[in-house]
C-alpha positions in Angstrom: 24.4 163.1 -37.6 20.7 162.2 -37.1 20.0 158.3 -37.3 17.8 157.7 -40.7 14.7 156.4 -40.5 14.9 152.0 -39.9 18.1 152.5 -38.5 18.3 149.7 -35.1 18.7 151.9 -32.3 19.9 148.4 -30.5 23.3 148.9 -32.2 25.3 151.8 -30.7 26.7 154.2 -33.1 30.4 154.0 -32.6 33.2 154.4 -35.0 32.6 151.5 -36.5 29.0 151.7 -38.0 29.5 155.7 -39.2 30.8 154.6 -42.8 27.5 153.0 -43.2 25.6 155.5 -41.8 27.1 158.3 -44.1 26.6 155.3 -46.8 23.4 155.4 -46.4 22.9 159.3 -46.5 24.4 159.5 -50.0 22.1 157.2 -50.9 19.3 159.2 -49.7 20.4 161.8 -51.4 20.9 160.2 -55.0 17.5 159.0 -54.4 16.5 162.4 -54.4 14.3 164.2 -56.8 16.0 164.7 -60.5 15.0 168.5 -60.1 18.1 168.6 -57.6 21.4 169.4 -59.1 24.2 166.9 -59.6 25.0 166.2 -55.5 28.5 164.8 -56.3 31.2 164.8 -59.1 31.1 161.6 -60.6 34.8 160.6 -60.1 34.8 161.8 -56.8 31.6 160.1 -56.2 32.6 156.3 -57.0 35.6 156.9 -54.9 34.2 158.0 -52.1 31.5 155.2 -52.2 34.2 152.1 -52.8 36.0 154.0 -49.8 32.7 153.7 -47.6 32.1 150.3 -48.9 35.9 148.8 -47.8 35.5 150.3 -44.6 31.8 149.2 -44.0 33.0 145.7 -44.6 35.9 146.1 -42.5 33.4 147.7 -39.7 30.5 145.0 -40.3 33.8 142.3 -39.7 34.1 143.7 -36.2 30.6 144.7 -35.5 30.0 140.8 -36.2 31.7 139.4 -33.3 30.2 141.7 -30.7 26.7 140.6 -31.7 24.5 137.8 -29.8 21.8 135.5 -30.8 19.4 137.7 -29.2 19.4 140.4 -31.4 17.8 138.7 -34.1 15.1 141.5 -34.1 17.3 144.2 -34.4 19.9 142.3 -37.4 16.6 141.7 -39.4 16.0 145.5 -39.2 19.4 146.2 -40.1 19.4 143.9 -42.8 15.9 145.1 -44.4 17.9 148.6 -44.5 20.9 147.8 -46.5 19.2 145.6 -48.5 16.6 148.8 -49.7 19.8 150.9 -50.5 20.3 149.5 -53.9 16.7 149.8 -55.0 16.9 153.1 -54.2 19.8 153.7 -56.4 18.6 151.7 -59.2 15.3 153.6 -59.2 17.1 157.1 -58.9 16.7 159.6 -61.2 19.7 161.5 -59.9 21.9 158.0 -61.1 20.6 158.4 -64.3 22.3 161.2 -64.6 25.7 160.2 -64.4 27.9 158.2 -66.9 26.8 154.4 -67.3 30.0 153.2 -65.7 29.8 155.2 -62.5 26.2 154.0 -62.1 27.7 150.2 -62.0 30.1 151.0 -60.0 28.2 152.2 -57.5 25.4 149.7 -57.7 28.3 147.2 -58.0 29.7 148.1 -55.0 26.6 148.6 -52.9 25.5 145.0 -54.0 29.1 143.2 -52.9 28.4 145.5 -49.2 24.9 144.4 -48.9 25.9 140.6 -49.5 28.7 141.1 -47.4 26.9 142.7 -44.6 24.1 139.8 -44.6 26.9 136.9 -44.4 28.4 138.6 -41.4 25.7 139.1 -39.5 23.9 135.7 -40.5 26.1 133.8 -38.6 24.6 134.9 -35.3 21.2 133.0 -36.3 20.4 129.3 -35.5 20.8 126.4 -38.1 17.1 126.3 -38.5 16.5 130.1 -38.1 14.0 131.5 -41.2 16.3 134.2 -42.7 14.7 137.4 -43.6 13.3 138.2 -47.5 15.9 140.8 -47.8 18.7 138.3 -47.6 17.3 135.2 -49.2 16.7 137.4 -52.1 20.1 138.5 -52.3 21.3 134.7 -51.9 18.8 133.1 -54.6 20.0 136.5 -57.0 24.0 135.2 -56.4 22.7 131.5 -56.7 21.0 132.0 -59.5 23.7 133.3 -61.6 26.5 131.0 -60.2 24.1 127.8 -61.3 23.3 129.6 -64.9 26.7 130.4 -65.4 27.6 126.6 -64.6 25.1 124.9 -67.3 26.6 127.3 -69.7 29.5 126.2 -69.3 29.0 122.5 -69.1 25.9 122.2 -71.0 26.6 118.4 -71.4 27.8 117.6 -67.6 24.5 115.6 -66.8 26.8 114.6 -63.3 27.0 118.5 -62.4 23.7 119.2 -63.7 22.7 116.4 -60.8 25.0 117.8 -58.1 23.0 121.2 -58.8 19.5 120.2 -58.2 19.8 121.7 -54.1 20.6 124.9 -55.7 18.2 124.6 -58.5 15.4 124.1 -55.9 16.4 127.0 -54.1 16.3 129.2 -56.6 12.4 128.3 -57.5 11.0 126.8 -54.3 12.7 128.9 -51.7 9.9 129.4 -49.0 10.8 125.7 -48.6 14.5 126.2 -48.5 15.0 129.4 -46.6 17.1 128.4 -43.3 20.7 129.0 -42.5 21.7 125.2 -43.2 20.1 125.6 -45.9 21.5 128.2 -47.5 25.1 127.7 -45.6 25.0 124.2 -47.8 25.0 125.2 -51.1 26.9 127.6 -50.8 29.6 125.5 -49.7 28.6 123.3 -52.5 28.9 126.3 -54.9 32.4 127.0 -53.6 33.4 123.3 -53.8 32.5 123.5 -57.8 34.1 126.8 -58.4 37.2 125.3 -57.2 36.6 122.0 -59.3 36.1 124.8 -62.2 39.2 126.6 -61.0 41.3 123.1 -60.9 39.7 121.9 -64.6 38.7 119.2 -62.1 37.7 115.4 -63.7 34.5 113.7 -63.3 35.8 111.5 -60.5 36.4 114.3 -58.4 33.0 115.8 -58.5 31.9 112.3 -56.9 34.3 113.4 -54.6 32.3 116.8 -53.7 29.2 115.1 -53.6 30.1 111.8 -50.8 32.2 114.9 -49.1 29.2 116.9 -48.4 26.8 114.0 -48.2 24.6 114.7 -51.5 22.3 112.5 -50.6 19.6 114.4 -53.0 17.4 112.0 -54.4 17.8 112.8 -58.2 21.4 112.8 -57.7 21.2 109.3 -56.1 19.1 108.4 -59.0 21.6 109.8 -61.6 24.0 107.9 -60.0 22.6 104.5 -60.0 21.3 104.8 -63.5 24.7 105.8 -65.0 26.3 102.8 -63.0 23.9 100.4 -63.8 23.8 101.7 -67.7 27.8 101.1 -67.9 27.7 97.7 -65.8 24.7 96.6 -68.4 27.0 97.5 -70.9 28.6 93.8 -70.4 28.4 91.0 -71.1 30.5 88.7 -69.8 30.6 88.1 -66.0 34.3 88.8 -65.6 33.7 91.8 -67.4 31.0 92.7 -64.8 33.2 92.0 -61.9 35.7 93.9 -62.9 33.7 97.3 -63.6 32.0 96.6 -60.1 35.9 96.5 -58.6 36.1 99.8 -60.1 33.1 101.4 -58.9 34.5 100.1 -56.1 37.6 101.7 -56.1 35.9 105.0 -57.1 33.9 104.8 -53.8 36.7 104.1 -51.6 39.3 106.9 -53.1 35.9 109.2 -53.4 34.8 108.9 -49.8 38.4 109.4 -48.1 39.3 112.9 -50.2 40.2 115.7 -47.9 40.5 117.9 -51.0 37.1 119.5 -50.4 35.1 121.5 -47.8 32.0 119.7 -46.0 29.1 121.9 -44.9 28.7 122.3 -40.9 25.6 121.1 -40.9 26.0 117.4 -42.3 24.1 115.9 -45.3 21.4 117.6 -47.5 18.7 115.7 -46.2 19.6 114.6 -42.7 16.7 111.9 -42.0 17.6 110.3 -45.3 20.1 107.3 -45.4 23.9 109.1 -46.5 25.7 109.0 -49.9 28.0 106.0 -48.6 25.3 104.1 -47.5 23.2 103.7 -50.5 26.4 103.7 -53.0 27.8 100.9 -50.8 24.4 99.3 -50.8 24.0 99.2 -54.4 27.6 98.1 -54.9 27.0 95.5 -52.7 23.7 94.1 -54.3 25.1 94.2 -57.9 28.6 92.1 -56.4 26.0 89.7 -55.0 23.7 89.3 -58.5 27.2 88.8 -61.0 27.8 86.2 -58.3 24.1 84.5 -59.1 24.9 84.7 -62.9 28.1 82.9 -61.9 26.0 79.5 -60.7 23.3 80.0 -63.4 22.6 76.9 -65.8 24.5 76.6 -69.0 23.2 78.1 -71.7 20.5 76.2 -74.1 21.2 75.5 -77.9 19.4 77.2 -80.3 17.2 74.4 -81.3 15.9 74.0 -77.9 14.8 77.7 -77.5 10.9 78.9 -77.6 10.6 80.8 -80.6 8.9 84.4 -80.4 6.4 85.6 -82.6 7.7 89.8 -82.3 10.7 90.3 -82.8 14.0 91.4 -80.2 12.4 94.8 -80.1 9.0 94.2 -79.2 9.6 91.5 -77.0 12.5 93.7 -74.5 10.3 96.6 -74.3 7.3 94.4 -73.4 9.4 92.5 -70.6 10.0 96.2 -69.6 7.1 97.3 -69.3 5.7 94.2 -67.6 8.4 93.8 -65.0 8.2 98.2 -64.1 4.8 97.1 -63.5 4.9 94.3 -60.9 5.4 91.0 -62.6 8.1 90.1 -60.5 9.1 91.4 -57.4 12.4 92.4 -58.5 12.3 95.6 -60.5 16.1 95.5 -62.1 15.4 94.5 -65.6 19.0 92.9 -66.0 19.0 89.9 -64.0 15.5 88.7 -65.5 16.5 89.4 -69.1 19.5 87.4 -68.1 17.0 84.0 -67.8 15.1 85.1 -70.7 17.9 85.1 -72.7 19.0 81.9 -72.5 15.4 79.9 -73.4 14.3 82.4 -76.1 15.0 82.5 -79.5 14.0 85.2 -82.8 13.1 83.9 -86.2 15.3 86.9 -87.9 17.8 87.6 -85.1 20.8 85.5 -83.7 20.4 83.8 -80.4 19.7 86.5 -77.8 22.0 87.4 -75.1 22.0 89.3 -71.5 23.4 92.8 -73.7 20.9 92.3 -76.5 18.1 92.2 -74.9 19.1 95.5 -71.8 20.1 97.4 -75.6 17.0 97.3 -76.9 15.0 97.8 -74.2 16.7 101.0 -73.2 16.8 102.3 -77.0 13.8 105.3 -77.5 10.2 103.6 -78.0 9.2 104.6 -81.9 5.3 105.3 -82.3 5.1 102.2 -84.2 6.4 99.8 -81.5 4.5 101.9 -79.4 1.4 101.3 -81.9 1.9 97.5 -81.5 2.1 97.6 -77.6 -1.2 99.2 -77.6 -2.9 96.6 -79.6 -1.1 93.8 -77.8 -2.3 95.0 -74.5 -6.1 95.9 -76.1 -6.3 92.8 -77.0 -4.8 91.0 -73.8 -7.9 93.0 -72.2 -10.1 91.7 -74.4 -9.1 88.1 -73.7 -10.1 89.2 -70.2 -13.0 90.3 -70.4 -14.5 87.2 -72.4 -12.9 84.8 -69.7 -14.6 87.0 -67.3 -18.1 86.4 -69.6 -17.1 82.6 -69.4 -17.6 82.6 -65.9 -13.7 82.4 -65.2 -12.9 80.1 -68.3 -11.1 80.4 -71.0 -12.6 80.9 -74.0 -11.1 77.5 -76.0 -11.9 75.3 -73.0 -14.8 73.0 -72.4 -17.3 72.6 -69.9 
């Protein structure tokens, strides 16, 4: 049998690569004009093909570990080849012309071969090698569906929908995502979910997956710290701090020494950024150290002895927000400052604030009309400004 046209001349044509080859011709030949008579029975047909398709696998298997890096010109060939066969079928007229289900079988099974045949001979390629269209399209189509499937089926997981993002970015950006470690990482990281799925796994041991494989993702690191911080916030007494910060604790140290699940090859996500364990242990460590400061912190003031605001509990949090996110103090976590403010402020309709009051309603959803105040508040702050500015520096109210 002639070779067909694209066909790598590089790879002898033993045995072992003749079920592709003769693959390949039926394909050909379905692809054929629709003026042609029916080539094959249909029952016959899918047979045959799953037939070629197990023992292309099989062959591909073999071919595999005879194959060295420098035949990266000829696998890209090879690879551009399959990957054109189901195209070709999808676009026949001839396939149109059989019943529905032997059309996805066949386009089924010529899929599963393709995919199959691009993972075997990928592994040949360097870590940082720039796979070939052919297969990164194949490997954003299986991504794609994998992650879709997932967010159906955990629409409310916001902890998956974190541990997803690497896949979510290769599936839109993936010029930028298009190497071997790339691609080798999530789909280890797909495989370590399916399993979770498989297991009806917990929360807890999706931490797990992620400080296994070094998730060190930068929206997953933020998800994490804002769900920490959110539940430590949650309380208000020190003891009760200390001991959700033992459990985070404890989380960390039974997450971090699973051997339940599979690490990619290649190390972290991002290798030049600092690991999972790091920041976590950072974090932990910082927030120990701060329930420690509210340990030494002055008694709290009476009532009577409080400055009175003019806004109420509402306004003033969200303000303080605002105003710290924006540089008033050098540290940005809103806790330990509301933590001062609460104990030398008081609210002419509201009972003496605390640490809790203050966190809940600043992290509550603005409402235009607080938002409406803020505005004016601020316009007229920059009004202020302005006419000290006029005033050569002064305040308005004071003298020469």
């Amino acid at each position: 049998m002639n070779l067909l046209p694209g066909q790598p001349t590089a790879i002898p044509q033993q045995p072992q690569s003749l079920a592709l080859t003769e693959l390949t011709q039926i394909v050909y030949e379905l692809a054929g004009s629709s003026r042609h008579r029916l080539l094959y029975n249909a029952d016959v047909l899918v047979s045959h093909i799953e037939a070629l398709v197990t023992e292309s696998i099989d062959n591909i298997h073999a071919l595999s570990r005879e194959l060295t890096p420098d035949m990266h010109e000829t696998l890209t060939n090879r690879c551009q080849v399959v990957a054109s066969l189901v195209p070709l079928v999808k676009q026949s007229p001839q396939l149109q012309r059989y019943p529905e289900t032997v059309g996805k079988n066949i386009i089924g099974g010529l899929e599963y071969l393709c995919l199959i045949f691009h993972r075997q001979l990928y592994r040949v390629f360097s870590a940082d090698y720039q796979l070939p269209h052919s297969y990164l399209k194949m490997e954003v189509t299986n991504a794609g569906m994998q992650y879709q499937r997932l967010l159906s089926q955990y629409p409310n997981n916001k902890l998956l929908k974190a541990m997803l993002r690497p896949i979510e970015k290769f599936i839109h950006n993936t010029s930028a995502n298009n190497t071997k470690k790339s691609i080798d990482y999530n789909n280890v990281l797909l495989s370590n979910i399916k399993l979770w799925q498989r297991r009806k796994g917990t929360q807890d041991e999706l931490y797990e997956i992620a400080l296994t494989m070094n998730l060190n993702c930068p929206r997953f690191m933020h998800y994490m710290a804002s769900e920490a911080g959110l539940e430590l916030q949650s309380f208000e007494k020190r003891a009760d701090k200390g001991a959700c910060i033992e459990r985070l604790q404890k989380l960390f140290l039974q997450a971090s020494t699973s051997t339940k699940w599979k690490a990619s090859v290649y190390g972290a996500y991002l290798p030049d950024v600092n690991s999972v364990s790091t920041e976590v242990q950072k974090w932990l460590s910082q927030q120990a150290d701060l329930v420690k400061l509210e340990a030494a912190a002055p008694a709290e003031t009476s009532g009577t002895n409080r400055v009175e605001m003019q806004e109420e509990v509402e306004f003033f949090s969200i303000l303080l927000k605002v105003m710290i996110l924006e540089g008033l103090t050098k540290l940005k976590k809103v806790a330990p400052i509301f933590r001062v403010f609460s104990t030398v402020i008081s609210f002419a309709k509201s009972a003496v604030p605390s640490e809790g009051n203050l966190i809940r309603a600043a992290s509550r959803r603005v409402d235009g009309a607080l938002l409406d105040k803020l505005e004016a508040f601020f316009e007229r702050c920059l009004l202020l400004v302005r006419k000290i500015r006029r005033n050569g520096g002064k305040f308005p109210d004071e003298g020469e």
